[in-house]
N, C-alpha and C positions, 0 to 999 in steps of 0.2 A: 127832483126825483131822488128817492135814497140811495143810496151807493147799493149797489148791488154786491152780494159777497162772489168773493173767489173761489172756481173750481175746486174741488180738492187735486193736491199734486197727485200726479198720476203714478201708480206702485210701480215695484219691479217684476219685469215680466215674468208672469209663470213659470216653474222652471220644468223643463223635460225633462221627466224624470227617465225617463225610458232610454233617449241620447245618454245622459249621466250612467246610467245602466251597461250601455254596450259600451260608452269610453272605459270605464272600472274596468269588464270583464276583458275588451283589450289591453290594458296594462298588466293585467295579473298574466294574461297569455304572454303576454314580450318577457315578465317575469321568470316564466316558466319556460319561456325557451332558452333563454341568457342562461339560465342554471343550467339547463340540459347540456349546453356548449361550452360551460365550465367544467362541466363533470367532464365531458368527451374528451377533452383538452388536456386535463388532467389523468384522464384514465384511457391513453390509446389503446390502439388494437395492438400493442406490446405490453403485456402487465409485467411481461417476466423476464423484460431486460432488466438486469440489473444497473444500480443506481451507482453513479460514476463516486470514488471514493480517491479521499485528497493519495497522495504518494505517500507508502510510511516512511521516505525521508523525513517529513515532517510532523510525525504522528508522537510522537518520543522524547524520552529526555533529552536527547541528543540530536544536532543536527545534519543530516550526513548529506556529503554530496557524490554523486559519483562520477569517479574520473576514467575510469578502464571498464570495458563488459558492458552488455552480458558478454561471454565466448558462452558458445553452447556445443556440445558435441554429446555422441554415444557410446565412446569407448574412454572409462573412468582408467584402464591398466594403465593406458598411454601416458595417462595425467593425474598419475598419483606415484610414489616410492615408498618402500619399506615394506614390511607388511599389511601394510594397506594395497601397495600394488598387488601382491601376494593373494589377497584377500579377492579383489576383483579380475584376477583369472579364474578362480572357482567361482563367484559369483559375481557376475556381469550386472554391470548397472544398464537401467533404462533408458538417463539421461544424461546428464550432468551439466550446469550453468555456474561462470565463475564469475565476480565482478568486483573492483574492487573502489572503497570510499575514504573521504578525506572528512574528518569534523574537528571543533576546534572547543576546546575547551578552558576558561583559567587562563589564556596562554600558551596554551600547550596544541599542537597538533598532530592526530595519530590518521594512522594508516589502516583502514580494513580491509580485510576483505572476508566477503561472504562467497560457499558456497551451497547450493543447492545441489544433492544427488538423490534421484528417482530411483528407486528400487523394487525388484519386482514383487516384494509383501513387504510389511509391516516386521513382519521377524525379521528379514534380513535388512531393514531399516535401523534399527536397536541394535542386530549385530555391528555393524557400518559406526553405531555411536558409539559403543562401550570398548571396541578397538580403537579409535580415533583416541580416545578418553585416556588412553595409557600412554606416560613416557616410553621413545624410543621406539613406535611404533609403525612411526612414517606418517603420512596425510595424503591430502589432496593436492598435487601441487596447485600452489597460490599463483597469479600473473606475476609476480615481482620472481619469484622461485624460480621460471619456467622464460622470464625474459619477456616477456608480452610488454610490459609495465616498467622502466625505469625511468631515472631523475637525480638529479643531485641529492643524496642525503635522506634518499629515500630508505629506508628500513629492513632489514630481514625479516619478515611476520613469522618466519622458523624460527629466533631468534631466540636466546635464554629471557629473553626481558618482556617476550609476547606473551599474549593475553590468550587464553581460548575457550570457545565455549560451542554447545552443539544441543539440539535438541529434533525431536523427530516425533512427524506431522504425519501422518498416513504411511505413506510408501515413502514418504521423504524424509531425508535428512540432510539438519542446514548445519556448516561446522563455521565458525567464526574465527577469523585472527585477527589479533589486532597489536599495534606498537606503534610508540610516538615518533615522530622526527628530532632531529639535533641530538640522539641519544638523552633527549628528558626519560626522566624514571617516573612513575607513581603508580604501584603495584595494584591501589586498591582504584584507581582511577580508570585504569584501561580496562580492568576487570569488567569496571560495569559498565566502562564500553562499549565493550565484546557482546556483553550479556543481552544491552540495549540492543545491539548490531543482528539482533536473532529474527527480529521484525523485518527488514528488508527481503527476509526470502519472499513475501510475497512479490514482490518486485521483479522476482527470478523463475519463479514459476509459469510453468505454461509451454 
């Protein structure tokens, strides 16, 4: 008897096209909800907190630390001399914030201090600078001035050898001192200090 031939092998089964169908459109749904719960994630029911920002200690040419402050108080007469005390019994400030920082540069280490005063406009903010601005004037007293703040070998920031600088932000104004320890000198170095040291008022505000 001849050999008989062989079945053919049997295919592969049909495919459901229709299963295949709702598996896809379930995927693209998981897709689309995944995304919707990244967005939510990403964009809570707070849009308009603001977004947490490094310290400008370390935003700068320089890097400050601080060791004294804030002191915060509302009465600038008590804590200022000269004409500048002068100055803030006619015009009374809003706020006042004192603090002061250490950085280290070359070798060298100075002493700042920042401060911030709130004022009730913008003009008597600029008046507050262009007084400050003039030898023999008086200032703010600094923590070191005022006794808050000593140490061995710590500085005069009133000092013939300090650094200072001031600039004004709305209603505010930030005035800068600055001078190194061990009596080092470098006139052009504390300068830009100081200058650097204008940054931290955000740090004092509020």
């Amino acid at each position: 008897m001849p050999p008989q031939p062989r079945p053919p092998a049997p295919g592969p089964p049909p495919r459901d096209t229709k299963a295949l169908a709702l598996r896809g459109a379930g995927l693209v749904a998981i897709a689309v909800v995944a995304g919707l719960l990244w967005y939510l994630i990403r964009h809570d029911s707070t849009p308009d907190e603001p977004v947490a920002q490094p310290p400008a200690q370390n935003t700068g040419q320089y890097q400050f630390t601080k060791v004294a402050g804030p002191d915060r108080v509302n009465d600038c007469s008590a804590k200022s001399y000269g004409d500048t005390q002068k100055f803030f019994e006619d015009t009374p400030c809003q706020s006042l914030a004192r603090a002061l920082y250490t950085t280290e540069t070359g070798g060298a280490k100075a002493l700042v201090s920042v401060v911030v005063v709130g004022m009730p406009d913008s003009t008597k903010a600029k008046a507050l600078k262009t007084l400050t601005e003039k030898d023999g004037t008086g200032n703010v007293t600094d923590l070191v001035r005022d006794k808050t703040f000593a140490g061995t070998g710590v500085p005069s920031l009133s000092g013939k050898n300090s650094a200072y600088s001031s600039k004004v932000e709305g209603t505010n104004t930030t005035i800068v001192l600055a001078d190194f320890y061990d009596k080092h000198t470098d006139k052009a170095l504390i300068e830009k200090i100081a200058d650097d040291a204008l940054r931290l008022s955000a740090d004092l505000k509020g």
